[in-house]
N, C-alpha and C positions, 0 to 999 in steps of 0.2 A: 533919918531913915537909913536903916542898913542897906548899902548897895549887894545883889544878887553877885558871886562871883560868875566871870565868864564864860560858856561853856564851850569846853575843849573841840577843836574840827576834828571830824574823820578823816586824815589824814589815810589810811587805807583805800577810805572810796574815793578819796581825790583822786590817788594814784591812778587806781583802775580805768575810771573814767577817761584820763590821760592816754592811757594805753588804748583804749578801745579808739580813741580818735586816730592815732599815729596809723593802727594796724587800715584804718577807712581810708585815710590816705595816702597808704601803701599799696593798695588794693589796684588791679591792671583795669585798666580802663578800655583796653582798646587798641590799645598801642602799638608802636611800630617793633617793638619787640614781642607784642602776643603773635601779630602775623608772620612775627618769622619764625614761632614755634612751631604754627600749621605746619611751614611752607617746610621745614626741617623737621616732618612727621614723629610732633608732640605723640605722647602715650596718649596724651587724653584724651578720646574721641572725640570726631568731628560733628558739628549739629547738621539737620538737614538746612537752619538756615547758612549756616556757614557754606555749605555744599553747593549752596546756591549761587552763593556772593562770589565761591571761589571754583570759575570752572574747570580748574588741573582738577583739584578732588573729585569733581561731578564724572571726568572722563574715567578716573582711573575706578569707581564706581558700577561705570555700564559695564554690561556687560555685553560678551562676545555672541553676534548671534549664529544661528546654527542652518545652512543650508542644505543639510543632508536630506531632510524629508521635501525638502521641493526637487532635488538634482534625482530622487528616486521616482516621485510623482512624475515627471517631466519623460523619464526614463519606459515609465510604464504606457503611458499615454503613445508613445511613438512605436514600444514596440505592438500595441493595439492596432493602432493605423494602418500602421504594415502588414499586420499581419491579417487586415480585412481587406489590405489594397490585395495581397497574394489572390485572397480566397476567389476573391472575383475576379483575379487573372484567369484561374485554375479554374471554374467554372466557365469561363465564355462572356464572361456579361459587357458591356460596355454602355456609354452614358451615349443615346441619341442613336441605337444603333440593335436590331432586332435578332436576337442568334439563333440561326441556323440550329436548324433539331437534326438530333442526331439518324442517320438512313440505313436501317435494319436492313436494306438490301443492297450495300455495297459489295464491289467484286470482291471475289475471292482472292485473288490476285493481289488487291490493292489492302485486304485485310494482314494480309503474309507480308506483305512490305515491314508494314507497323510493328507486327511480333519480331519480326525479324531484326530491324533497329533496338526493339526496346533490350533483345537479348545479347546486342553486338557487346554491349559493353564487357560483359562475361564470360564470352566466348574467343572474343577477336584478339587473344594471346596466343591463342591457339588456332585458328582458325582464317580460312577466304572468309571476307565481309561483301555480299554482293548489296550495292546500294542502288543499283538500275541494270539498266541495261549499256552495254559497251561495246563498238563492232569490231569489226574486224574488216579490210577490203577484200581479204581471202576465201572470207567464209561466204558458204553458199547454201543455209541455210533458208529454206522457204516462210512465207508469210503462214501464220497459226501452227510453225515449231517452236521448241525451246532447246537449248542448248547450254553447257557452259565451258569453259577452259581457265583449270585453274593452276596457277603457280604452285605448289606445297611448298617448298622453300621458303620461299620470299613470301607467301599468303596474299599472293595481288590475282586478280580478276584480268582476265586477258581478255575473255570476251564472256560475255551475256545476255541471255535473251531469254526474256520471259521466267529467270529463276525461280517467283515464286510463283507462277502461274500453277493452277491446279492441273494433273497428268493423272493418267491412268498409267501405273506401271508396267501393269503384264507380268514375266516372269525376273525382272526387276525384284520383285518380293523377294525372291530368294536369297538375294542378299542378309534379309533379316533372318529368314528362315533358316540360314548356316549361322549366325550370329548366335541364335537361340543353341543352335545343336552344337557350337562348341563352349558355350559357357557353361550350359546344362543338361548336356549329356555323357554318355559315357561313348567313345568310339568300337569299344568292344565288345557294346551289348549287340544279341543277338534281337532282333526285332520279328514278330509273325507279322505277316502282310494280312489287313485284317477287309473283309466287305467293302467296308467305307472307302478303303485307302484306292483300292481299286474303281470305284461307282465315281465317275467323273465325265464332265463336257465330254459331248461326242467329238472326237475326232483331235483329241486336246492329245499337246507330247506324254507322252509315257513310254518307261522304259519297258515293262509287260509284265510286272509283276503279276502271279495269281494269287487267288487264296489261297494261306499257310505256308508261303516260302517263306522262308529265314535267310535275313540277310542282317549285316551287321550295320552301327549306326556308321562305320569308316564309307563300307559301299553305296550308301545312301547319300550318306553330302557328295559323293565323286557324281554317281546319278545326277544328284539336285542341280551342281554346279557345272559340269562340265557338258550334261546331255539336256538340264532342265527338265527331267523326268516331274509331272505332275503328281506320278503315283507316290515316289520316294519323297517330295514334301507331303504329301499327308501321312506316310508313315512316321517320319520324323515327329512330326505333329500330334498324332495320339500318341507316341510313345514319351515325349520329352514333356507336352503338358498333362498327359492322363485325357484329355480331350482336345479336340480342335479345338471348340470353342476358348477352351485353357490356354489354348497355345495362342490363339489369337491377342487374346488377353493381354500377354505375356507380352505378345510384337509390338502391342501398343505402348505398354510400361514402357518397353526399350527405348520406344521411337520414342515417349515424350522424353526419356533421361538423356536422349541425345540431343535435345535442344528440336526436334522436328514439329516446328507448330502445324506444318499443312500437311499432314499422314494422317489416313486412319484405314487401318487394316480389315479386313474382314475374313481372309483365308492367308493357308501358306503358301500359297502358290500363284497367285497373280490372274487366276482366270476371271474373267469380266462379272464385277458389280461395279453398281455405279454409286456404291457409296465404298469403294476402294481405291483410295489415291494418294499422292502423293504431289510435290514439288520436284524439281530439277537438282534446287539445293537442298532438298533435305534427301535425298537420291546420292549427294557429295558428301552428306553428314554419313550417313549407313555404310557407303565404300569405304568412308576415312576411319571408320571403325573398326572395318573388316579387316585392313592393311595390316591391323596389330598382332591377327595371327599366320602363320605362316602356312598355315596348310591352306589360308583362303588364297595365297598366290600362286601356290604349289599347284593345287588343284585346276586353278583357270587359265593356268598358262597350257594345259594340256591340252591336244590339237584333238586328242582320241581316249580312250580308256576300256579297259575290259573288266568288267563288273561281274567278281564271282562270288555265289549265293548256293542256296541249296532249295528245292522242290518239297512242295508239302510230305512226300514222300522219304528224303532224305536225301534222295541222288543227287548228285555236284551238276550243278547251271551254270551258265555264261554267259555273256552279250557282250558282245565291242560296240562303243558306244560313237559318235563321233559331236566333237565341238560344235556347238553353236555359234561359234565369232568366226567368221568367214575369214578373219586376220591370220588365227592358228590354225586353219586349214588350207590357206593358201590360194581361198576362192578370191581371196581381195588382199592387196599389197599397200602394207605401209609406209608413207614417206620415207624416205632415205634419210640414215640416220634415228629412223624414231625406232623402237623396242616396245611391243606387248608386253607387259607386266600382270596382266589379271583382268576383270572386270564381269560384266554379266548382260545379254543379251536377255530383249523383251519383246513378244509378238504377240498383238492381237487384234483383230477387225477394228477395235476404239480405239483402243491407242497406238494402232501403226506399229512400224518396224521403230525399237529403242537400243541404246547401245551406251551403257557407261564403262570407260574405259581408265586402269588405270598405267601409266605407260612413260618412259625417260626418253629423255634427247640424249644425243651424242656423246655430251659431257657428265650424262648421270644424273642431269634433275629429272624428279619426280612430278609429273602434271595429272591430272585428274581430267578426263574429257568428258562430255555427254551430250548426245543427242537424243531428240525425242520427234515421236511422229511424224516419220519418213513416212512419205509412202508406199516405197518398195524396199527390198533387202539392199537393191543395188544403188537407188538413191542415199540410203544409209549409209553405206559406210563409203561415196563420194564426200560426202558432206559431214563425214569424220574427218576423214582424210585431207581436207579443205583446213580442220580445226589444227590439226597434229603438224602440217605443213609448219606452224608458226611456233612452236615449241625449239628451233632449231636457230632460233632467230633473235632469242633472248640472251 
């Protein structure tokens, strides 16, 4: 029997076969060299189980968190808090504790305190801040007067009584009453004396204007300030606001631009209404106004004056006038050493004998006095004279 020759091996696929074992056994199993590829950050990404097994990878994985939105939440919450603890400071309220309602009939007196603080801040660069009352063992000022004495220099309170208490000023007014007629008038205008100006309280000052003289607005404030002529503040008055009523108006704007919360005008001349008053200190507000012109010192330092004018008719008029501050007439003497410098006297059944003065001691400072409802001329100006005494002292 022919034996079959042998058939030749694949010598090829033996090879291969060979190879593919070698490369199975080359293969990383695990080892201590694949962990130090991790650990020496391999290209080849990390598994999540690897992330697990190794927690350096897991930290450097987290991420950072972010506490901005709780430090702003936290932020707002506190300023909420507070800002309803204020509201019910500012309101009154309290936990176990019943608030007092507010008393629509508090004094007068005690309401003027309150404005008067609230305004201090704004004014008191400039300004006396009276925050009560202050005595004095000199003064001799009686129970239900008001008075004050104040430094202008130095802006200090020497004495006070009853600042904001409400006063009837009397002829007092006129202080504003010249304030108006030199801001807003002309001194040169000729003025007619009109019905009105002349129809006034019986028995009240007047210089004796009639109907149709002409007099100019210079001889009118001399009248107003030096004689307190009733009749020359109302000619001032129709002529500077076109009406009382205007002019009134007018006094009032002024008085609140000065800071006067306890004024309210009702004429220019100070004869009695009793919704016509005023304060002590807002009486120190109006003279510290008037100091800025020169004709208001000019004027009140005048013991006397002759007032010339003309007649409905044309013919030339006259009057000598005499002062109402019994200081510049020499009915009443001032401490030794003190100086009259201006001011303006006030008389009437309500409000008593009144006297704001503005006046230096020996060395040149400037003080501001005032008294209010004496009851005679002569108790008044004791009881200035009591305040001026202490100006010399400072």
């Amino acid at each position: 029997m022919q034996e079959r020759p042998a058939r030749p091996r694949n010598t090829s696929s033996s090879a291969a076969s060979t190879r593919k074992k070698a490369a199975r056994s080359a293969r990383p199993t695990g080892s201590a060299s694949h962990t130090q590829q991790i650990k020496g950050k391999s290209a080849r990404p990390v598994s999540p189980t690897q992330a697990r097994r190794n927690p350096e990878a897991r930290r450097k994985k987290r991420p950072r968190r972010n506490f901005l939105p709780t430090i702003v939440t936290v932020l707002l919450l506190a300023v909420v808090l507070c800002g309803g603890g204020y509201f019910l400071l500012q309101k009154g309220l309290s936990f176990g504790r019943q608030v007092q309602a507010f008393d629509i009939n508090q004094e007068f007196q005690y309401q003027n305190t309150l404005k008067a603080t609230s305004r201090a801040a704004s004014f008191a660069a400039d300004l006396c801040v009276v925050s009560g009352d202050q005595s004095l063992d000199s003064v001799t000022l009686e129970d239900g007067q008001e008075g004050l004495l104040l430094d202008i220099n130095d802006k200090s309170v020497m004495y006070a009584k009853g600042a904001y208490d409400k006063v009837y000023p009397a002829s007092i007014t006129k202080i504003m009453t010249a304030l108006l007629a030199f801001t807003n008038g002309n001194m040169d205008d000729v003025v007619t004396i009109s019905e009105e100006n002349v129809t006034l309280e019986e028995g009240s000052q007047r210089v004796g204007f009639q109907v149709g003289d002409q007099v100019t607005m210079d001889e009118l404030v001399h009248c107003l300030l030096v004689y307190s002529g009733n009749d020359a503040a109302s000619a001032i008055a129709t002529h500077v606001g076109g009406s009382t009523e205007n002019f009134v108006s007018m006094m009032n704007a002024y008085a609140a631009q000065l800071g006067c919360t306890g004024t309210h005008f009702t004429n220019p001349h100070g004869l009695q209404d009793e919704n016509h008053y005023t304060t002590p200190y807002d009486i120190y507000l109006m003279l510290k106004e008037a100091l800025k012109y020169p004709e208001f010192t000019e004027i009140t330092q005048m013991g006397s004056y002759t007032a010339n004018y003309k007649y409905s008719d044309g013919s030339d008029a006259s009057v000598v006038l005499t002062a109402t501050d019994h200081y510049l007439t020499g009915e009443a003497t001032a401490p030794k050493g003190v100086t009259i410098l201006g001011g303006k006297t006030g008389t009437t059944s309500s409000a008593g004998n009144c006297l704001a003065l503005l006046c230096q001691n020996e060395y040149g400072n400037p003080f501001i006095s005032i008294v209010m409802g004496a009851s005679s001329k002569e108790l008044l100006y004791q009881e200035m004279s009591s305040l001026l005494e202490n100006i010399n002292t400072v």
